[in-house]
N, C-alpha and C positions, 0 to 999 in steps of 0.2 A: 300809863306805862305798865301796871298790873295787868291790867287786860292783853294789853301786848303778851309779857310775858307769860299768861297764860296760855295764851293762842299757840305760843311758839313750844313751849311744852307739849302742847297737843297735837303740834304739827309733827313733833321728834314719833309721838305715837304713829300717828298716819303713814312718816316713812318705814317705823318698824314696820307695821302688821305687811308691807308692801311686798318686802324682801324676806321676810323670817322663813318663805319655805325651803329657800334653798338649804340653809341650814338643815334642815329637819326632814330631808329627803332620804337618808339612810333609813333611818328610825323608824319612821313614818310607813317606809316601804315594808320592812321589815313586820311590824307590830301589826298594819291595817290594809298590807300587801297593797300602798297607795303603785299607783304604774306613773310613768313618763307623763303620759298621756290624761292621767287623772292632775297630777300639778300641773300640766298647763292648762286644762283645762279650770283650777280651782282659781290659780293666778287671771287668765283671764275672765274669770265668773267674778273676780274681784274688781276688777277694772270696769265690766261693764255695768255694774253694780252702780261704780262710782261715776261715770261717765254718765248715765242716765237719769241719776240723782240730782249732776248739775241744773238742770231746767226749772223743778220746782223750787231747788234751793237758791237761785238766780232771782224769780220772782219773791222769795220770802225775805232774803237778804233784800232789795229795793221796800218791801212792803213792814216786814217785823222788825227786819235789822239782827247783826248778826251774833248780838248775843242767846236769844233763845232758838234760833237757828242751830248755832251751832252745839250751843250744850247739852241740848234736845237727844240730836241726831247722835251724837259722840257718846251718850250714856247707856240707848236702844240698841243703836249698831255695832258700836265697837263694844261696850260692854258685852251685851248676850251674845255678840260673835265668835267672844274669845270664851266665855261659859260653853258655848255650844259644841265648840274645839275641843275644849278640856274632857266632855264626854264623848267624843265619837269613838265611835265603834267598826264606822266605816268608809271608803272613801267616800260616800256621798254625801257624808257629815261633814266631813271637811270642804267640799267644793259647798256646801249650803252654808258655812261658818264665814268663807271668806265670802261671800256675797253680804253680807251681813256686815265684815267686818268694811266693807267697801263701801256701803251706804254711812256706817258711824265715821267714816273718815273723809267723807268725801265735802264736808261743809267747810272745815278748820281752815284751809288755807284760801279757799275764798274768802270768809269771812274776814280774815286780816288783809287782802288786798283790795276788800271794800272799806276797809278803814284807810289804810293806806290814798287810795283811789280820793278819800273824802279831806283828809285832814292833811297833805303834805303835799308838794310842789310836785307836778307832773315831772321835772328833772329828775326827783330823787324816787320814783318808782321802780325802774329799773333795781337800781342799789337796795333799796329796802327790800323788794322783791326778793333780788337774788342772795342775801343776808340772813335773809328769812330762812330759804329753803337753805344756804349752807348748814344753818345751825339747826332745824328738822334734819338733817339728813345726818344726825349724829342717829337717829334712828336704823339708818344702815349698819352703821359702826356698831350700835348694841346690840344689833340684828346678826352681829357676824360670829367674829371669835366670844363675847361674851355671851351669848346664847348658847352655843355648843357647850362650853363649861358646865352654865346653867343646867342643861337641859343630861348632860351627862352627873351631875350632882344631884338634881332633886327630883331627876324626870321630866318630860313635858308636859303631862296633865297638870301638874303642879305648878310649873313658869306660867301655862295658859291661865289657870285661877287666879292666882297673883296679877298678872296681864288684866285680866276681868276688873279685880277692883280697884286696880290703877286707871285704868278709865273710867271709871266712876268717881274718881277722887279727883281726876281732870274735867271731867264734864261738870261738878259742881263747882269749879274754882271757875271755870268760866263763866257759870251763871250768877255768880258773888261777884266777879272782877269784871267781866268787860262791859263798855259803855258802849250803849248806841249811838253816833254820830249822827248830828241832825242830818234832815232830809229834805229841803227847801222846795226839790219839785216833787212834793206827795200827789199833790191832785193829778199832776199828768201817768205819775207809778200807777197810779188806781184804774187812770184808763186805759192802761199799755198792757198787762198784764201777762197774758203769755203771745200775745200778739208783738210783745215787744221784741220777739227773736224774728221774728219776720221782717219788721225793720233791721236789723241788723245782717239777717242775710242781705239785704239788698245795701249792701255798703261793700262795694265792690273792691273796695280798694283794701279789704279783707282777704279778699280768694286768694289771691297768690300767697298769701299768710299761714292760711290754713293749713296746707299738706306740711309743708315742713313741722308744724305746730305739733302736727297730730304722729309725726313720725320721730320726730328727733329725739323726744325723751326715751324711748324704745328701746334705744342699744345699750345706755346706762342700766337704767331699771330691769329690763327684761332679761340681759345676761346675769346682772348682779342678782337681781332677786329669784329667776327661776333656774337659769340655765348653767351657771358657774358652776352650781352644786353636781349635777349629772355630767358635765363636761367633763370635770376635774377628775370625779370618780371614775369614771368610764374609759377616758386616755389614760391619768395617768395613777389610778389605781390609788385615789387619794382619799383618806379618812374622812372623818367629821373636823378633826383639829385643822387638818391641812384646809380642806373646804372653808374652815370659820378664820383662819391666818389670812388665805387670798383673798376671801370675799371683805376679810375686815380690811386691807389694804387699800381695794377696790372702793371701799367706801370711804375711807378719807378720801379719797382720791376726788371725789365725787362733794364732798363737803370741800375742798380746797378750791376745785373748777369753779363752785357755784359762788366762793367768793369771792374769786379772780374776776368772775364775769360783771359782778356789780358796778363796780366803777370805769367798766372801758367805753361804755359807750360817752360819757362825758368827757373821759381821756381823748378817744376820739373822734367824738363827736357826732356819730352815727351809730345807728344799731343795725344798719341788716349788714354793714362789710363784717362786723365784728361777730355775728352771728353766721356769716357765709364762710367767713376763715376758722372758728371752732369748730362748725359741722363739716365742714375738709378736716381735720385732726380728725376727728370720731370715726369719718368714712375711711381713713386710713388705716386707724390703730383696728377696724372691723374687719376690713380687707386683708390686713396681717394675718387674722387668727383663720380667718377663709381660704388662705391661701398654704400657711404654715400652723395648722393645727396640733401637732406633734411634737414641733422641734423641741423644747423641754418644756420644763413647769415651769421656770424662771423667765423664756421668752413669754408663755403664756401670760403670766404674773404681770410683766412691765406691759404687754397690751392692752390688758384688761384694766390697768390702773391707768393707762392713757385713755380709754373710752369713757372711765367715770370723772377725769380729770377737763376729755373736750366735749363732755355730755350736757353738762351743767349750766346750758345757756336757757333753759325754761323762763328765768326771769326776764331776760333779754327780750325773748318773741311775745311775752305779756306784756313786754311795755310797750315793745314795737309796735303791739296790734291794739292796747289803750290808749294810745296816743288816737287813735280815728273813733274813740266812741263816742257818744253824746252824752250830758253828763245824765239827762235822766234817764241811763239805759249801762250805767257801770257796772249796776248788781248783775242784771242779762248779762253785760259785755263779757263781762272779766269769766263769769261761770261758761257760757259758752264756745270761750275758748278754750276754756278748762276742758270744756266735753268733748273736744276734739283732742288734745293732749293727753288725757285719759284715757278715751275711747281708742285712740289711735292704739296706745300701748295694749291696750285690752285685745283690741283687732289681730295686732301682731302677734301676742303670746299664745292666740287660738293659731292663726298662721301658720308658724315656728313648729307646734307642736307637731301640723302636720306635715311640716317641713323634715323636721326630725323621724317622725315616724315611718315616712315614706323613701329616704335616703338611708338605711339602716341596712348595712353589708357584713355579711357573718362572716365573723374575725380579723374586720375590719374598724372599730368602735369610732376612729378619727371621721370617716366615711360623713356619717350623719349631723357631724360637728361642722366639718366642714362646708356640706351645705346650707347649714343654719345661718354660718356667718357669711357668706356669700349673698344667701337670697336676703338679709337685714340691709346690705351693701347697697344692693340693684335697688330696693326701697326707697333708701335712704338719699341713694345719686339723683332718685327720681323728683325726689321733694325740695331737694334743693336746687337743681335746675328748673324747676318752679320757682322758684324764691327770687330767684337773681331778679324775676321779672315784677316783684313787688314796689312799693314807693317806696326811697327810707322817711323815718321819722328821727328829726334830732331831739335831743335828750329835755329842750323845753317845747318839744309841740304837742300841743291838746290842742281834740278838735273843738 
């Protein structure tokens, strides 16, 4: 349970470093003349960071297990990512920081769903899962309104340094606390290697899995951590406090979805209807703000905290798509869908950016918001009319 605990401290990290740029868009613009275009581009240098991390850390986790995996990675990466922060001088420093801080983060929530995946009943992954990421996604929340406080109090080089040896002080508690779960099929891990995600593409009853996986977390994360900040300020001419009030909103919001989500599918007994009915709420509360970009901050506000509230089914589609893995292929399984979940978001927020950039009507600022949330929409419709056409898994099937 220490180990746990651990883990899930370190996850709360991983959702900060995810989302803290929105906060830090004023500032940032101001002090290192960061542009639009430079935060999406750093949030998605983050994402892809972490999405292409998943592969090796797939085969390490089946092969070391995920204590030196992960304390390793979370001391290197998120530690020097956020030193590296602390001194930039320019945007390029920052898009190099968060690539950094994307590889320190991208182990921590694998490594508990390979614990999870080894030690507890295929039923209760889903819930475990989605429990997890609620209470990491307090990372949001200290990512919001208490950051901006923070960062108006002591400066941001300063919250960055402190940030630094808080991950450091997390990476060793991991390497004190958590236990490696035996691992019965070692000899066939050894010969699987990275060829073990090749069996895994050929498990078809994945595909239809995939796109929703890799889209769905998108609209939560990517408005809440890059876009909320530029939105807010842009329409409606909103500070750093107002920015860190809605985004902290938006982030409960989003820790409250992801524990709602834990226990439905045993409620009702299937995961893709329960997952096909939350991404209908998300596709609608998106389509609002695509359609009524403007109407005030308050509409904005309740949409925004409805997409982090029907966003939150991440847990859901990892259990839905664990449920088809082989067990000597969990560490792969679980991390490769991660790289699709990650990668997706990471895809999108280069997307977006240029979504934004090229929708941009002078003395029109709603203009390019609105086609953000629009083209998020058409994405998102697309991936789950995909989905309809996958198998469900009920809440005790393993393959």
């Amino acid at each position: 349970m220490a180990g746990i605990a651990a883990l899930a401290i370190a996850y709360v990290l991983s959702q900060f470093y995810r989302a803290f740029l929105a906060v830090l868009t004023p500032v940032l613009g101001t002090e290192l003349g960061v542009t639009k275009g430079d935060f999406s581009l750093a949030s998605g240098v983050f994402f892809l960071t972490f999405a292409l991390s998943q592969f090796p850390i797939g085969v390490a986790l089946d092969r070391i297990g995920p204590r030196r995996t992960a304390a390793v990675l979370l001391a290197a990466g998120a530690g020097g990512g956020a030193l590296l922060f602390s001194f930039a001088t320019a945007p390029w420093m920052i898009i190099a920081a968060t690539g950094f801080l994307g590889i320190g983060c991208a182990p921590v929530l694998m490594a508990s769903l390979y614990i999870f995946a080894r030690l507890y009943r295929p039923a209760r992954f889903a819930m475990l899962t989605s429990w997890l990421v609620a209470f990491g996604t307090a990372g949001n929340v200290i990512g919001s309104a208490p950051l901006a406080y923070a960062e108006a109090t002591f400066g941001w080089r300063a919250v960055m340094v402190g940030l630094c040896l808080i991950s450091l002080l997390v990476a060793a508690a991991l390497y004190l606390l958590v236990r490696d779960p035996e691992h019965p099929e070692a000899a066939r891990k050894r010969e699987a290697g990275f060829s073990g995600f090749a069996e895994l593409f050929r498990l078809r009853v994945l595909w239809p899995i995939i796109p929703l996986s890799a889209v769905a977390y998108a609209p939560s994360i990517g408005i809440r951590g890059l876009w909320a900040g530029p939105y807010l300020a842009d329409v409606f001419q909103a500070d750093i406090f107002l920015i860190g009030d809605v985004t902290f909103f938006m982030a409960l919001a989003m820790v409250v979805g992801a524990f709602v989500y834990g226990p439905l599918d045993q409620l009702f007994g299937t995961r893709k209807w329960v997952a096909v009915g939350g991404t209908s709420m998300c596709l609608l509360a998106v389509a609002g703000l695509g359609f009524f970009p403007q109407t005030s901050v308050g509409v904005s506000t309740a949409l925004l905290i409805l997409v982090g509230l029907a966003g939150g089914n991440y847990g859901l589609l990892m259990a839905h798509s664990r449920a088809f893995l082989p067990p000597h292929l969990i560490g792969r399984g679980v991390t490769l869908m991660n790289f699709f979940s990650i990668g997706g978001a990471g895809v999108m927020q280069f997307a977006t950016g240029a979504v934004v950039t090229r929708s941009i009507v002078p003395g029109d600022p709603a203009a390019a918001y609105s086609a953000l949330f629009l083209f998020i929409t058409l994405v998102l419709a697309v991936a789950l009319v995909i989905y309809l056409f996958s198998r469900d898994a009920k809440p005790n099937h393993v393959a």
